[in-house]
Backbone as CSV, one residue per row, in Angstrom:
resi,resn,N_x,N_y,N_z,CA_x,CA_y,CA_z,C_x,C_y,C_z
1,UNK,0.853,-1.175,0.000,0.000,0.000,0.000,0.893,1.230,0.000
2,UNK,0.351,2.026,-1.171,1.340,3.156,-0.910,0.494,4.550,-0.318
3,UNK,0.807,5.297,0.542,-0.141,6.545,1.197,0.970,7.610,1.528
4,UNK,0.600,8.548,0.783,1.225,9.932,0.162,0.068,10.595,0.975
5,UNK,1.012,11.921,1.415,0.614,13.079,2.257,1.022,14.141,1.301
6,UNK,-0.142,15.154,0.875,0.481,15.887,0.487,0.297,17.570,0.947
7,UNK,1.115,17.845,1.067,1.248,19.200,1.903,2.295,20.065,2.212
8,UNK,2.595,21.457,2.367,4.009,22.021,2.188,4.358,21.990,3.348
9,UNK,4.396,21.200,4.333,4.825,20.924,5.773,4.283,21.817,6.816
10,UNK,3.290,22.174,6.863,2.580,22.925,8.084,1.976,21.847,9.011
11,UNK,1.551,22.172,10.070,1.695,21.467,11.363,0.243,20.432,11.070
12,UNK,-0.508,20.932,10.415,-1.608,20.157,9.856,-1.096,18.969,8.767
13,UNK,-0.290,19.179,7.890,0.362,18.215,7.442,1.263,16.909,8.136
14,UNK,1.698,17.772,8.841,2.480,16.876,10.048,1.808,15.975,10.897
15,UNK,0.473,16.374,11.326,-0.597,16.017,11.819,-1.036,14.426,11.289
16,UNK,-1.193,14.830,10.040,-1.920,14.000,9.424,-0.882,13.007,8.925
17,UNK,0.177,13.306,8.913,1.331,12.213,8.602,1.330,11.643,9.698
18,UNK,1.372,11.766,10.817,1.437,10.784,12.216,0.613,9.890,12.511
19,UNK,-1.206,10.494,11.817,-1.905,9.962,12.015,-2.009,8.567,11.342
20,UNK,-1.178,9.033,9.773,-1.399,7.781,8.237,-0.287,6.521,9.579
21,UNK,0.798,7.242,9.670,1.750,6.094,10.316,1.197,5.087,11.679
22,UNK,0.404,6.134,12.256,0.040,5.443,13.505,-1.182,4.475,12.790
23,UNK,-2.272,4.608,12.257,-3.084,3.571,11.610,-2.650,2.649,11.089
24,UNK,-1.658,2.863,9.897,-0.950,1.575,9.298,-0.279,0.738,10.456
25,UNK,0.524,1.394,11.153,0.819,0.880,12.218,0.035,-0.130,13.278
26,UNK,-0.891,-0.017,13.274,-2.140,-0.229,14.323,-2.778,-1.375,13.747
27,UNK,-3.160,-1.463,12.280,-3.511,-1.694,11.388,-2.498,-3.496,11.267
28,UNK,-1.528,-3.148,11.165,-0.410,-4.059,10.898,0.048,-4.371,9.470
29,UNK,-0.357,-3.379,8.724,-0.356,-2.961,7.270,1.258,-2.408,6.806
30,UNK,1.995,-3.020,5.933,3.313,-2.861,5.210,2.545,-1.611,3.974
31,UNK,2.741,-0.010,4.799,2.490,1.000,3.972,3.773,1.847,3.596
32,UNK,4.085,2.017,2.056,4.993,3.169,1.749,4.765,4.680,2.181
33,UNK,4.795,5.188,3.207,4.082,6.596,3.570,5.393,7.582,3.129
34,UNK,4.912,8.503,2.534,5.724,9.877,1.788,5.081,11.077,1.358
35,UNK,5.834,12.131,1.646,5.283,13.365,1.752,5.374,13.715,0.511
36,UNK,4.731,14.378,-0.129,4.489,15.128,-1.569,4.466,16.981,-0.787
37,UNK,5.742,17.332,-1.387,5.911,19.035,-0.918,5.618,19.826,-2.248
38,UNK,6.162,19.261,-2.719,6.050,19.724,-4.452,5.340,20.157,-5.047
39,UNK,4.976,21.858,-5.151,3.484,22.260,-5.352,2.840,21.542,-6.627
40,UNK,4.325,21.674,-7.471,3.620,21.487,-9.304,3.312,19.968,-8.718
41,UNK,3.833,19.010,-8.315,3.168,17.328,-7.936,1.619,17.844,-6.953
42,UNK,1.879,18.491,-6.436,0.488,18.252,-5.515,-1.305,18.503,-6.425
43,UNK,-0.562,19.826,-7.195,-1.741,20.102,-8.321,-1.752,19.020,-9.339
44,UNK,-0.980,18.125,-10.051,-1.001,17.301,-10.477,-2.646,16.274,-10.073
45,UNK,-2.636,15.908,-8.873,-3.620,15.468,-8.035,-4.887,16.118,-8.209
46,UNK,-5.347,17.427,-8.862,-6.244,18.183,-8.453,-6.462,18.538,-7.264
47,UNK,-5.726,19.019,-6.236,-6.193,18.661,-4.825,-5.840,20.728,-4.599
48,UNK,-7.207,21.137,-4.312,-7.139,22.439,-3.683,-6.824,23.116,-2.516
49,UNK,-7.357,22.116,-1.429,-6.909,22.672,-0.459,-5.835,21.243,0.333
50,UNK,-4.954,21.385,1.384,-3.659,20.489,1.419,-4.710,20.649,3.349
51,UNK,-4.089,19.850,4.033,-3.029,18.425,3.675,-4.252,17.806,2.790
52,UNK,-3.817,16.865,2.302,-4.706,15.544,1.434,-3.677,14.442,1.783
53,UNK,-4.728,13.355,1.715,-3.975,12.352,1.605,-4.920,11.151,0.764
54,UNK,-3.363,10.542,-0.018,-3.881,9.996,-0.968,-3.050,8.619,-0.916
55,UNK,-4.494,7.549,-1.298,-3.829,5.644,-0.853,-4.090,5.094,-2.396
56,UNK,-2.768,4.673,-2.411,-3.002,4.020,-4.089,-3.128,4.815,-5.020
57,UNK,-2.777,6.175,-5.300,-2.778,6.868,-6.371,-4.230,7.665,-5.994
58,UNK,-5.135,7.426,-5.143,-6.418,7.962,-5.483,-6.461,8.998,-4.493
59,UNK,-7.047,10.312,-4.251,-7.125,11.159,-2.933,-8.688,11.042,-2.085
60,UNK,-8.257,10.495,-1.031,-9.340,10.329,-0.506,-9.983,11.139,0.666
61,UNK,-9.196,12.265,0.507,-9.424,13.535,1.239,-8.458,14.469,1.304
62,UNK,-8.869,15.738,1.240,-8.174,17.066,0.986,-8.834,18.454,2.205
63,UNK,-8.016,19.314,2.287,-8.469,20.253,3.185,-8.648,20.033,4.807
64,UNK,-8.324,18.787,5.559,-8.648,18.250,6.979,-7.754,17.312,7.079
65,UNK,-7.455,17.213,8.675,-6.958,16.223,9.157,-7.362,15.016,9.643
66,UNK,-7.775,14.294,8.881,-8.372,13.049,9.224,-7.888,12.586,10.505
67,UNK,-8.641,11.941,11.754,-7.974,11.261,12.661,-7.552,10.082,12.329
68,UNK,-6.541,9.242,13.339,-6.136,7.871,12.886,-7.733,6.998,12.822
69,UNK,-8.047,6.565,13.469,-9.549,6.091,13.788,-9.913,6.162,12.028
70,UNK,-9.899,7.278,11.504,-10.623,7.603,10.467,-10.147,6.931,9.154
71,UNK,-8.457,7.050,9.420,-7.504,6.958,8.152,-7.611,4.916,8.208
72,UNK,-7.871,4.794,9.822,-7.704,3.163,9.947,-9.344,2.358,9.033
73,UNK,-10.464,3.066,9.221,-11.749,2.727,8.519,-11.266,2.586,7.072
74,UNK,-10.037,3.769,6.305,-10.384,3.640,4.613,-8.924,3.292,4.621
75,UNK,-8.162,2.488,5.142,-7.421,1.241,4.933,-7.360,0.285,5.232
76,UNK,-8.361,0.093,6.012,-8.655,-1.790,6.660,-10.082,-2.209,5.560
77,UNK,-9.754,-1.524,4.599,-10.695,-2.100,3.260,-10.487,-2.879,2.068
């Protein structure tokens, strides 16, 4: 599973990166987790407002910090 964060490192980004690690983690899931800073990559995505995070190429949310709880529901699928 690969799960990309994408965001220019503000504390909400950071946020939500702890959260992807602690679920996979929790989870017991072998996830590639990596930050996307890269504005021209992030628009690539269509994604307007950041953090987003995106599993498998797809974004499955943008603009919020998902809790772990939350990120653990749309990867234990």
């Amino acid at each position: 599973m690969k799960i990309e964060i994408l965001g220019v490192g503000c504390p909400k980004c950071r946020q939500l990166t702890a959260n992807a690690e602690l679920a996979a983690k929790e989870l017991n899931i072998c996830a590639e987790i990596s930050k996307i800073t890269d504005i021209g990559k992030i628009t690539e995505y269509d994604v307007i407002m950041t953090p987003a995070l995106v599993i498998d190429g797809k974004v499955v949310s943008s603009g919020r910090v998902l809790s772990k709880d939350e990120i653990k529901k749309i990867i234990a699928v």
